[in-house]
PyMOL Python script that loads the backbone (N, CA, C, O; Angstrom):
from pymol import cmd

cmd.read_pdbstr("""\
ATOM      1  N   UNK A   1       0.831  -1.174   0.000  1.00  0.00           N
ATOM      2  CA  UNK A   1       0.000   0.000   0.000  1.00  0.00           C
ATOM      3  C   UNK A   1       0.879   1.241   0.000  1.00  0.00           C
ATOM      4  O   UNK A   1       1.912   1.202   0.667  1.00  0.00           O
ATOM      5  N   UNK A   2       0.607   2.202  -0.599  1.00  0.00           N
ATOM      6  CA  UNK A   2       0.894   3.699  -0.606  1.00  0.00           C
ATOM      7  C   UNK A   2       1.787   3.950   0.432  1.00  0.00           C
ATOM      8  O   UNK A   2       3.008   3.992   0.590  1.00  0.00           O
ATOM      9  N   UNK A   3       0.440   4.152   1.303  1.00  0.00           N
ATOM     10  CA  UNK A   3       0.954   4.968   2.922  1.00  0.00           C
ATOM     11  C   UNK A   3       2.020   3.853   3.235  1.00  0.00           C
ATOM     12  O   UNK A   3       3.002   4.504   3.591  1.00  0.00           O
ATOM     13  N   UNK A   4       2.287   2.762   3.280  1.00  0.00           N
ATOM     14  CA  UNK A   4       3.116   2.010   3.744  1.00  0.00           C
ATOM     15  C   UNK A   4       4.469   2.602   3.635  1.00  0.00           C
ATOM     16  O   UNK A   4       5.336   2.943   4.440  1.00  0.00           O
ATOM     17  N   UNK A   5       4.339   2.602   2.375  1.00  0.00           N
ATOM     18  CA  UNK A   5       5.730   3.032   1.802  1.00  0.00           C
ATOM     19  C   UNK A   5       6.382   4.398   1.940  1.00  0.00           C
ATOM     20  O   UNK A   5       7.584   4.427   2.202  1.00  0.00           O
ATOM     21  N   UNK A   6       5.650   5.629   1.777  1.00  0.00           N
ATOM     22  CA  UNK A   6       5.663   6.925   2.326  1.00  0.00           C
ATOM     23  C   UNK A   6       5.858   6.791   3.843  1.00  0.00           C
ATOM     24  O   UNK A   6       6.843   7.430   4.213  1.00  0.00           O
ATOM     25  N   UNK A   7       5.369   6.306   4.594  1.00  0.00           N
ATOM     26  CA  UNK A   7       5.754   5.983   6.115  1.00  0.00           C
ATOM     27  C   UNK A   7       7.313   5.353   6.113  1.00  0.00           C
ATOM     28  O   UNK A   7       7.861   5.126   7.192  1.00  0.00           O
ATOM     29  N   UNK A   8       7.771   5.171   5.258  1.00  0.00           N
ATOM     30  CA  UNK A   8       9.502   4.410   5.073  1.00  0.00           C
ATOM     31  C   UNK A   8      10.009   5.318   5.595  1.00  0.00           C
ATOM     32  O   UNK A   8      10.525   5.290   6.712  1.00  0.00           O
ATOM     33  N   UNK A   9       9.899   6.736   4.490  1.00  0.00           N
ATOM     34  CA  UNK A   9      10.521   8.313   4.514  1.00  0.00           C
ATOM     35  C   UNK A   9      10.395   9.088   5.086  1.00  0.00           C
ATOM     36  O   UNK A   9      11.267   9.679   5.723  1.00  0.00           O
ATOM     37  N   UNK A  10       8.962   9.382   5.014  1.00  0.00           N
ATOM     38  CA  UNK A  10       8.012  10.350   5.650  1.00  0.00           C
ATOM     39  C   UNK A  10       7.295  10.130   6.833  1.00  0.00           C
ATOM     40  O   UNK A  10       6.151  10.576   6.737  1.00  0.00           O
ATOM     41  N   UNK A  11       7.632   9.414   8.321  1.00  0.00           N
ATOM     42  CA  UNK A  11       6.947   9.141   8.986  1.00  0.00           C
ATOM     43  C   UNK A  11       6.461  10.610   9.601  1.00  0.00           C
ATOM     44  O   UNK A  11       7.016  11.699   9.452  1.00  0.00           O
ATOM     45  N   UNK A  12       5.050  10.243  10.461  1.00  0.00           N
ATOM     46  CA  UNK A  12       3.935  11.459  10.778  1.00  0.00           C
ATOM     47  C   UNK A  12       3.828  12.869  10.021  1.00  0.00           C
ATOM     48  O   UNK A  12       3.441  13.921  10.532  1.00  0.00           O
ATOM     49  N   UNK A  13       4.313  12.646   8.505  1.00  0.00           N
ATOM     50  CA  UNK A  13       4.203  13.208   7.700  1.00  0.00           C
ATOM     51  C   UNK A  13       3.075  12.610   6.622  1.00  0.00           C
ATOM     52  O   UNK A  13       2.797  13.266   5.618  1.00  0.00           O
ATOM     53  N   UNK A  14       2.574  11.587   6.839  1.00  0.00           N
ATOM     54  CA  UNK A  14       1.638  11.132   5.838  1.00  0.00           C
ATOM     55  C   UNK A  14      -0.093  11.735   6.133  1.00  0.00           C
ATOM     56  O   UNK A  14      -0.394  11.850   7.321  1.00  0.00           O
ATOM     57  N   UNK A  15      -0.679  11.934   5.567  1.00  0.00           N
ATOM     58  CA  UNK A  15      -2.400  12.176   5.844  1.00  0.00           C
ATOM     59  C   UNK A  15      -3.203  11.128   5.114  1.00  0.00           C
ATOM     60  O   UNK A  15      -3.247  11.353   3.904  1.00  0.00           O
ATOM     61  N   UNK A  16      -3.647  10.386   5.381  1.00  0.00           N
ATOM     62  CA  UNK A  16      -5.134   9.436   4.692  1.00  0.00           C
ATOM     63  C   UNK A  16      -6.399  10.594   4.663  1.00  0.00           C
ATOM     64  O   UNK A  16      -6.806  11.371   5.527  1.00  0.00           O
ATOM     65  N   UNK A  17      -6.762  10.369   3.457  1.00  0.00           N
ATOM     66  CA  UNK A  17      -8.020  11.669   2.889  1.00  0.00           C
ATOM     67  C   UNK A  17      -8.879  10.127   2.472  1.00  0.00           C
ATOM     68  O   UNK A  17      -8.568   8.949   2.299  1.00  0.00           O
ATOM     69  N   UNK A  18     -10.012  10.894   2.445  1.00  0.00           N
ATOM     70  CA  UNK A  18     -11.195  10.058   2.063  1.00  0.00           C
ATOM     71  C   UNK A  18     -12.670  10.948   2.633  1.00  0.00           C
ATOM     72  O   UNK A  18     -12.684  11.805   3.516  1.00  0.00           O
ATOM     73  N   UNK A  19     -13.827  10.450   1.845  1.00  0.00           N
ATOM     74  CA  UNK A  19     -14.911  11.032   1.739  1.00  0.00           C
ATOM     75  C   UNK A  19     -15.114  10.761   3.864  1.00  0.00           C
ATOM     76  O   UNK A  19     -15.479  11.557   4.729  1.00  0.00           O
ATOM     77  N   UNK A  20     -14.658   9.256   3.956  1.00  0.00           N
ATOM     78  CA  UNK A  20     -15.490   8.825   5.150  1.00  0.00           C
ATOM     79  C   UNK A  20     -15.133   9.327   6.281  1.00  0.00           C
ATOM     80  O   UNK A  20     -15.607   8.360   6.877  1.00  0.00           O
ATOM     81  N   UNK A  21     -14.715   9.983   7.143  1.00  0.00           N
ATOM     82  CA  UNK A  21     -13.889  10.245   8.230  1.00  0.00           C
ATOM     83  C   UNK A  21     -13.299   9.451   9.233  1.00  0.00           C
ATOM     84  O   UNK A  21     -12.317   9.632   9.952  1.00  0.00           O
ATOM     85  N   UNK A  22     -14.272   8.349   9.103  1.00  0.00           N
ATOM     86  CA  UNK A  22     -14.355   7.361   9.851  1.00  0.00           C
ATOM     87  C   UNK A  22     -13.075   6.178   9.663  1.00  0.00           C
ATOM     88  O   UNK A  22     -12.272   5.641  10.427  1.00  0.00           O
ATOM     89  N   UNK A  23     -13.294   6.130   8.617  1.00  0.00           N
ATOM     90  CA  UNK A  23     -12.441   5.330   7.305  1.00  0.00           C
ATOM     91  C   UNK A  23     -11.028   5.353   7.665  1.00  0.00           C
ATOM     92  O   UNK A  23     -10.292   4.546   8.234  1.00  0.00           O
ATOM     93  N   UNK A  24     -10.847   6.650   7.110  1.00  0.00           N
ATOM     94  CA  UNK A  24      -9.497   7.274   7.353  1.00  0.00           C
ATOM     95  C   UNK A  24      -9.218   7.210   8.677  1.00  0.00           C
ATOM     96  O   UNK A  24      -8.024   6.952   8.835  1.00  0.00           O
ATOM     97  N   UNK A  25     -10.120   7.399  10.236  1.00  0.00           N
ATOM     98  CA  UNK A  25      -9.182   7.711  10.866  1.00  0.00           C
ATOM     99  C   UNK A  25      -9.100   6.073  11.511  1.00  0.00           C
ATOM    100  O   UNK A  25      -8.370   5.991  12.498  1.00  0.00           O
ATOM    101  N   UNK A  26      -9.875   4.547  10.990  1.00  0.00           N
ATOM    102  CA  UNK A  26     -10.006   3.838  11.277  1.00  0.00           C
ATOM    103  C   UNK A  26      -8.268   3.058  10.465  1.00  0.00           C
ATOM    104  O   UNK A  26      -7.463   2.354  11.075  1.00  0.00           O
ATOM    105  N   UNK A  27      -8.171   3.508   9.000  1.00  0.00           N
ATOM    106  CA  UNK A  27      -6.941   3.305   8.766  1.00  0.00           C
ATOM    107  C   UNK A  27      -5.885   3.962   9.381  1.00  0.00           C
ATOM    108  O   UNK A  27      -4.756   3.483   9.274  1.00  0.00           O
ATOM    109  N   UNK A  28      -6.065   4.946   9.983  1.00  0.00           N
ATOM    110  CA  UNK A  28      -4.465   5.521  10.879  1.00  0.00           C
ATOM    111  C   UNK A  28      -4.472   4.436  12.210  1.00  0.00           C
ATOM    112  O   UNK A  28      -3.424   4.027  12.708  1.00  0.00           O
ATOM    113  N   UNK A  29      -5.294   4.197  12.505  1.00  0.00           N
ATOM    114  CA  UNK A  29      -5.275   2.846  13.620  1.00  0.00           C
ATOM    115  C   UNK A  29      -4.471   1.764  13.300  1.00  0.00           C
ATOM    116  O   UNK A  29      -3.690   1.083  13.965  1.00  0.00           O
ATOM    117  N   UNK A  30      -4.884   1.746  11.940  1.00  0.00           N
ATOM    118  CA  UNK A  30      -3.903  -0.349  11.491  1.00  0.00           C
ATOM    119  C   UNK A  30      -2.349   0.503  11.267  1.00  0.00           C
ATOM    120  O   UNK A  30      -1.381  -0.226  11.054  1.00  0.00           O
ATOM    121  N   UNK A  31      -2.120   1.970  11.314  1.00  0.00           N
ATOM    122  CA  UNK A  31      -0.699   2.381  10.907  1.00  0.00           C
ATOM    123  C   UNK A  31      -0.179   2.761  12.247  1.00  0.00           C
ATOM    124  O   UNK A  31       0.839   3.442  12.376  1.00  0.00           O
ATOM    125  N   UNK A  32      -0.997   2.244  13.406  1.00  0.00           N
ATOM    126  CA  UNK A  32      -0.484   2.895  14.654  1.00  0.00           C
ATOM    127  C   UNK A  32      -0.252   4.131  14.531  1.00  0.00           C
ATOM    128  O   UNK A  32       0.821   4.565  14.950  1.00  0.00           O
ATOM    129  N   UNK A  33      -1.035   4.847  14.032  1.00  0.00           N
ATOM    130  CA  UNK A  33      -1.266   6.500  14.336  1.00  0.00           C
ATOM    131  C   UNK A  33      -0.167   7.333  14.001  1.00  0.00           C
ATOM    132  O   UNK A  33       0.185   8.361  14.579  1.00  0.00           O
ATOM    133  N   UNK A  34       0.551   6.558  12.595  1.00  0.00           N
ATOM    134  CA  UNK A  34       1.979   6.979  12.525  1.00  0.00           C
ATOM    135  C   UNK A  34       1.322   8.493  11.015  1.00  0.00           C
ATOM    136  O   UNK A  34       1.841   9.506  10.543  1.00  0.00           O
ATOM    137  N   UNK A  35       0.376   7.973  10.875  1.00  0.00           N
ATOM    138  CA  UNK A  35      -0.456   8.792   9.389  1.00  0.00           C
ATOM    139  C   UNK A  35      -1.823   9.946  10.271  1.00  0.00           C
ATOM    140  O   UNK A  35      -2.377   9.728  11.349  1.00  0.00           O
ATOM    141  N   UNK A  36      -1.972  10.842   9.559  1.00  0.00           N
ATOM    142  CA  UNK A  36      -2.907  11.448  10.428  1.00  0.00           C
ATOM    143  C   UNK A  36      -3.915  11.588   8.898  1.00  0.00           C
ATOM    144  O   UNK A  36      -3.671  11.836   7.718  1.00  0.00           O
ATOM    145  N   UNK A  37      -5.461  11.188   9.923  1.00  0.00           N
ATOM    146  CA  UNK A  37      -6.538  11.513   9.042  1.00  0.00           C
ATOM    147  C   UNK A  37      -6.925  12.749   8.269  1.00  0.00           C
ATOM    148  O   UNK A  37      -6.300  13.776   8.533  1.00  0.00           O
ATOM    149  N   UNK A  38      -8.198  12.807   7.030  1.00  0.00           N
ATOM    150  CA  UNK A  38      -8.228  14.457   6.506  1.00  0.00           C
ATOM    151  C   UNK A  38      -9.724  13.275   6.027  1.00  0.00           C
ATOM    152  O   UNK A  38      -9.955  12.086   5.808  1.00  0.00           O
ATOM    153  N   UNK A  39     -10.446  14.690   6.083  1.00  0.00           N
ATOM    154  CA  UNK A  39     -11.244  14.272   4.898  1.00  0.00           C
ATOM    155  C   UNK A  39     -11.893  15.077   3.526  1.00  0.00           C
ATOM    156  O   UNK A  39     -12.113  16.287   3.474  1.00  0.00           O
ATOM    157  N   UNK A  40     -12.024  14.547   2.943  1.00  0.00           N
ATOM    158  CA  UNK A  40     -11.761  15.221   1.359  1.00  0.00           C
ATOM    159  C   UNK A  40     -12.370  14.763   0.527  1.00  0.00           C
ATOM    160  O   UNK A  40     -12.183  13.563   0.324  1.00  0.00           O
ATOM    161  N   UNK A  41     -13.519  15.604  -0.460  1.00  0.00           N
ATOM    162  CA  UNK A  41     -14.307  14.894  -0.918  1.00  0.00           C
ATOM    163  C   UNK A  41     -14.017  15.927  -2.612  1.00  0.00           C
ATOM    164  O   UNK A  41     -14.290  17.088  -2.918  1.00  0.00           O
ATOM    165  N   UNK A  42     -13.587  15.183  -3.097  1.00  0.00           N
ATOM    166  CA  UNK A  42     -13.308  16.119  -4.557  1.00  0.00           C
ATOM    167  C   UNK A  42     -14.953  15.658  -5.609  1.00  0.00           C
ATOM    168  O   UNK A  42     -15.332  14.545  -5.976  1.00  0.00           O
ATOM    169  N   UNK A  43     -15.675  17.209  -5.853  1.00  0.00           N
ATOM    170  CA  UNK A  43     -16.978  16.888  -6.385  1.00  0.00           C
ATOM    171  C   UNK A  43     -16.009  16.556  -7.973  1.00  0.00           C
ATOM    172  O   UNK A  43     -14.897  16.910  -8.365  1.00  0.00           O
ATOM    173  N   UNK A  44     -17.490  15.415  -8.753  1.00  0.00           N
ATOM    174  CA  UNK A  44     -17.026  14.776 -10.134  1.00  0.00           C
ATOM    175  C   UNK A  44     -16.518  15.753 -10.770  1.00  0.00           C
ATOM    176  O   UNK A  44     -15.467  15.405 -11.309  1.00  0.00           O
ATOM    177  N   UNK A  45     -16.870  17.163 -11.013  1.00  0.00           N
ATOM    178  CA  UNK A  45     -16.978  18.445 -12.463  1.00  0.00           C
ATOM    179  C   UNK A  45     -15.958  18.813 -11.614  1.00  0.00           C
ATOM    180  O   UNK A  45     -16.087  20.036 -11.681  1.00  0.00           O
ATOM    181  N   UNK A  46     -15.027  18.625 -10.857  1.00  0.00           N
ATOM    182  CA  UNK A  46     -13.929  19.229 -10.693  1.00  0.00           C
ATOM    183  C   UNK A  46     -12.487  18.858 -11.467  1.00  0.00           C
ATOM    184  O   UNK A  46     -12.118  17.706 -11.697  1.00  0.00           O
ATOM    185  N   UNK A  47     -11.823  19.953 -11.786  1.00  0.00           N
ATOM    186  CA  UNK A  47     -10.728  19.831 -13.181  1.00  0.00           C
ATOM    187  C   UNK A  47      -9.598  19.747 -12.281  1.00  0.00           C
ATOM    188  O   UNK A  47      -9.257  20.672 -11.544  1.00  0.00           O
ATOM    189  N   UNK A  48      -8.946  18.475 -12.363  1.00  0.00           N
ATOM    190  CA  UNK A  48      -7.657  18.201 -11.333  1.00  0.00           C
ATOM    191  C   UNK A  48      -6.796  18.741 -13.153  1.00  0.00           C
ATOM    192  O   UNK A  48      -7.018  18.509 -14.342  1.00  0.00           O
ATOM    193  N   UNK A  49      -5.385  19.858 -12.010  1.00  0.00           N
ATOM    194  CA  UNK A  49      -4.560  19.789 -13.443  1.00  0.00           C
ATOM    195  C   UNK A  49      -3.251  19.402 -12.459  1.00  0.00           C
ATOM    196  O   UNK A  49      -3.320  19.127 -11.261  1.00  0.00           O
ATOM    197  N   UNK A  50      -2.056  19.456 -13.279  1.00  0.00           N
ATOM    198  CA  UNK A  50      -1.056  18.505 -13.252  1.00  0.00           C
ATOM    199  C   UNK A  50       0.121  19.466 -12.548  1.00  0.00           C
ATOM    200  O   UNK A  50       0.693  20.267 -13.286  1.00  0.00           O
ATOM    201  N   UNK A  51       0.303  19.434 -11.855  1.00  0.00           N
ATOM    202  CA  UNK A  51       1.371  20.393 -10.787  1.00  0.00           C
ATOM    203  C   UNK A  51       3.136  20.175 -11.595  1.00  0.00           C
ATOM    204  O   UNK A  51       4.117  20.721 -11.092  1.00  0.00           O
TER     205      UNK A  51
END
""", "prot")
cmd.dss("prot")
cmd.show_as("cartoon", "prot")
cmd.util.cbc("prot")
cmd.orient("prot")
């Protein structure tokens, strides 16, 4: 998984986003609280551009 790997480098530097809040802060639990939750809900008609 993602966060796994970013937690290599970046420990308590990672955030889990997701619509659920719950979700996310239920996955910072299985990471031992090393990731901190967000939640984030990007609507469909929104134009992601490329940084």
């Amino acid at each position: 998984m993602g966060a796994k790997l970013l937690l290599q480098d970046y420990p308590n530097k990672v955030w889990i986003a997701g619509r659920d809040m719950q979700k996310a802060e239920q996955f910072c639990i299985q990471l031992n609280h090393l990731v901190s939750p967000m939640q984030l809900d990007v609507p469909v008609n929104t134009i992601l551009c490329e940084l």
